[in-house]
C-alpha positions, 0 to 999 in steps of 0.5 A: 816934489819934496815934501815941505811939511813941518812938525808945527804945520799939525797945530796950524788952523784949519781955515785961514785967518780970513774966513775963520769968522765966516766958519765960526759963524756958520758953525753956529748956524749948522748948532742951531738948526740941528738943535731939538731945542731950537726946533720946538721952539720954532714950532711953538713960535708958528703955534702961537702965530697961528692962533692969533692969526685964527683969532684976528681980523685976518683969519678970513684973508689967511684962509683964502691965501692956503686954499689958494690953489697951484697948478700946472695946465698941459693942453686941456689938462689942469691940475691943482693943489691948494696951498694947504693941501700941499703942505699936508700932503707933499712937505708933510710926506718928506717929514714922513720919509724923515721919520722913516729914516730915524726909525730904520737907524733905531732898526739897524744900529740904535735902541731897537736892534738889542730886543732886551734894551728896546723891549721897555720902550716897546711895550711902553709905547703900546701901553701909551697908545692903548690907555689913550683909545680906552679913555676917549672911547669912555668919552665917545662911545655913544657917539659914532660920527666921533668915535672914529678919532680914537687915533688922535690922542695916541700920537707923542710930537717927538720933537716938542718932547725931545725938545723939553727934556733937552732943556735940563742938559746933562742934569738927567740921566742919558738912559732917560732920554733914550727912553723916551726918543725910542719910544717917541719912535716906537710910537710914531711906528704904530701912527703910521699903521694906524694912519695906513690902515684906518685913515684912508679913503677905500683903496684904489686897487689899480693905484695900489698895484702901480704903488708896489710895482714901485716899490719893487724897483725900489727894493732892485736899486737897494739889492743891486748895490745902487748908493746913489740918492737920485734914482731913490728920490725920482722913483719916491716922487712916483711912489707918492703919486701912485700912494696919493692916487690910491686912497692911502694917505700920501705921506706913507710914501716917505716911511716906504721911500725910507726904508728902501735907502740903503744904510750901508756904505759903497766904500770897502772901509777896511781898505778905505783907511790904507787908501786915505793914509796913502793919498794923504801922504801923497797930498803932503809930499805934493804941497808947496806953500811957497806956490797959489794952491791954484798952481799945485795940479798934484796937490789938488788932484789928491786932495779932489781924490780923497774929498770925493771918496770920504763923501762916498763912505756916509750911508745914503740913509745918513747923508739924506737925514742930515740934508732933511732935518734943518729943512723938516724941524725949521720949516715944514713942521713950523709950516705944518703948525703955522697952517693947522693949529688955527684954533678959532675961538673967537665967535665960536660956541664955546660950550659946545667945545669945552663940554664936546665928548671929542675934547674930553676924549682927546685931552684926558687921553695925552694928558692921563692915558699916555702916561698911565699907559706908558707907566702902567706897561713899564712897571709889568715888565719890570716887575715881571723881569722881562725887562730893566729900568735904564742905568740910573733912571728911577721911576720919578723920571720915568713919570716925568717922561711919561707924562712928556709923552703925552705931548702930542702936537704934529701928529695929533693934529695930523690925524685930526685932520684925517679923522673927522668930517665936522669942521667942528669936530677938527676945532675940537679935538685942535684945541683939545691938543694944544691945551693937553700938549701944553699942559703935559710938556710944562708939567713933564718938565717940572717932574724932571726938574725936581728929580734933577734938583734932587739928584743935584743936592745929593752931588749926583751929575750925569755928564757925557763928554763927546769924543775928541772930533766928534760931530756936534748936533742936536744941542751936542755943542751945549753939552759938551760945554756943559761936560767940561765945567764939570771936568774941571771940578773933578779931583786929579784922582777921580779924573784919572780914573775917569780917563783910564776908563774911557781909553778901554772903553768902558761903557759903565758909570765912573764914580767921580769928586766934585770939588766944591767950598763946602768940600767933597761932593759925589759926582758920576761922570757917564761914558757910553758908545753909541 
């Protein structure tokens, strides 16, 4: 067939007219529900219903409804699970497997590769989980029935804290928020060692062998080449049963279940790039715009060819975090806090709350011990040269993000409910976490706001424009609009500049003017390959 393409077919628009509200639409859907800011505040949302619902006339018929249990009989088999017990332990363990995934990208291609660039978060995170067991030791070392919850306050919500930060937009630097997500991952690192080893019930050796003979066919699939997600998702379902049979908490299975997904690709991508430039010419030559798409069985065939290819050449690893961050951050998480922040305070003793050891412990420990933790090991490594400060970062933000650290909701809570036997105790050390995580996230944010306003004043901005076609996620739309309006007060010489250092791929700061009433400012306009 000949080829009926035009020049002026490459400025056509990619959907038609018809549909192209319903993608613009979907778009915005696809921005929001892979927005770290968004998913904090769905979170918050559910928190705050949740005490209200804790401290309402409905509480008692809320508490019947999650410990209604589901089931299933076969003969005279009956198995059931409560409501609650099913969200801790099932949807919790794929939130488990979805931080698995982020920290096996952090191990293979991110900040945790490059030991001189991860060692800062690395020891930071230690530091910001050893201060926290000191100070809520201090508190209850006369207390042994409570001096097992010295894991509650060592764990940082990377998603609220994340979240925080990602209000202040290009205003800080890059290299602080990737302290702060890597050592978010660090930490949630050692939350699951200290999970595995110590939250446990006393291990069922017969349950733990079939848990490594899982795993063992776990490890067979990804040394055998296999990409295919489904034999990894069935045999996780296994691997859960055996993890949850055996004492060990069950959402370790996620993290073990991620670690076995393969990251790499099944397609040759060197030959790949020739293929897809031969099935496009293919598809080109074959269309017809005079004829129903229907009709055009060679034009359909290439194009079937290429899509099914192209999906192929994602990791399996990348394909399933995708596929499980809008379903883990908008409603299990939300779910998880809907079901375990039930603060009830109405009717309770507040005295023995507010003056418990366990409340002390927990609060100082997010509020004081994680950053001076965090900032304590910082400053040693740095002034030992082991390690360096982020470009750009000075250690006013470094405070902000330490105390940002202390924001500690999802996992505090989680090891809260794992940690103690007293209901009273749980209640505590509940409250004790939301009232630090409040504290520290509305605190951490007005450090950094103030170093932001700061650098601000002095014509400093930190913008990172996206690549032209580059995927938009986790609030990228926001800021890739928010990069442009300061492009486009940049003189014609800063912008030159600016673009002969992005087409050799600079990675360092380019020194830029900002044009302005007043006259002249000094910008910094940030290029960096991820």
């Amino acid at each position: 067939m000949a080829n009926n393409a035009s020049p002026h077919n490459a400025d056509q628009p990619l959907f038609i007219e018809e549909v192209q509200g319903h993608q613009a639409r979907y778009t915005k859907v696809i921005e929001l529900t892979h927005s770290a800011t968004k998913a904090a505040g769905v979170m918050l949302l559910a928190a705050i219903a949740a005490l209200a619902i804790a401290n309402s006339g409905i509480y008692g018929q809320f508490e019947h409804l999650i410990h209604t249990q589901i089931g299933f009989v076969v003969g005279d088999s009956i198995s059931t699970m409560s409501i609650a017990h099913i969200i801790n332990d099932i949807l919790m363990a794929v939130f488990f497997l979805l931080v698995g995934l982020e920290i096996k990208y952090e191990m293979t291609v991110g900040e945790l590769t490059n030991i001189r660039q991860a060692i800062l978060p690395i020891v930071a995170a230690c530091g910001g989980v050893l201060a926290p067991i000191a100070i809520y030791a201090v508190f209850n070392f006369q207390s042994p029935e409570t001096l097992g919850g010295w894991g509650v306050p060592t764990a940082t919500d990377i998603a609220f804290a994340l979240g925080i930060m990602a209000l202040l937009g290009n205003r800080i630097p890059v290299g602080v928020k990737v302290f702060l997500s890597t050592l978010a991952v660090d930490d949630d690192i050692i939350a699951i060692i200290v999970i595995a080893v110590f939250y446990g019930h006393t291990p069922n050796f017969m349950w733990l062998a079939a848990a490594v003979v899982v795993m063992l066919a776990l490890v067979a699939l990804n040394k055998s080449h296999v990409y295919s997600l489904a034999p990894y998702l069935a045999l996780g379902v296994v691997l859960w049963f055996c993890v949850f049979s055996s004492g060990v908490h069950s959402t370790i299975a996620g993290v073990l279940l991620a670690f076995t997904i393969p990251s790499g690709s099944r397609v040759n991508l060197k030959g790949f790039v020739a293929w897809s430039d031969k099935k496009i010419r293919q598809a080109e030559n074959a269309f017809d715009p005079n004829e129903p798409v229907l009709g055009q069985k060679d034009y359909i065939r290439n194009v079937s060819n290429l899509s099914s290819v192209s999906r192929l050449v994602i990791p399996p690893a990348t394909r399933l975090e995708h596929k499980l961050y809008p379903w883990v951050y908008f409603a299990i998480l939300p779910l998880f806090a809907l079901t375990n922040a039930d603060v009830a305070l109405a009717g309770a003793d507040m005295g023995a709350i507010f003056t418990s050891p366990v409340f002390f412990g927990v609060f100082f420990g997010l509020l004081i011990g994680k950053p001076v933790g965090i900032l304590l090991f910082s400053f040693v490594v740095v002034k030992l040269k082991i390690a360096s400060l982020p470009e750009n970062v000075n250690w006013r933000h470094m405070a902000g993000a330490a105390v940002l650290g202390g924001v500690g909701f999802t996992m505090a809570i989680f090891v809260a409910n794992l940690a103690y036997d007293s209901e009273l105790a749980v209640t505590t050390a509940k409250a004790a976490v939301l009232l630090a995580s409040t504290v520290a996230g509305v605190v951490g944010f007005l450090l950094l706001l103030t170093e932001a306003r700061r650098s601000a004043s002095a014509g400093v901005a930190f913008v990172a424009l996206p690549a032209d076609g580059e995927n938009v996620t986790h609030d990228g739309a926001e800021a890739r609009r928010g990069a442009r309006a300061m492009r486009d007060s940049f003189d014609e010489a800063s912008l030159a500049e600016i673009d002969r250092c992005k087409n050799d791929g600079c990675t360092h700061e380019v020194v830029a003017h900002l044009r302005d009433a007043r006259g002249t400012q000094t910008g910094r306009e940030q290029y960096g390959r991820k």
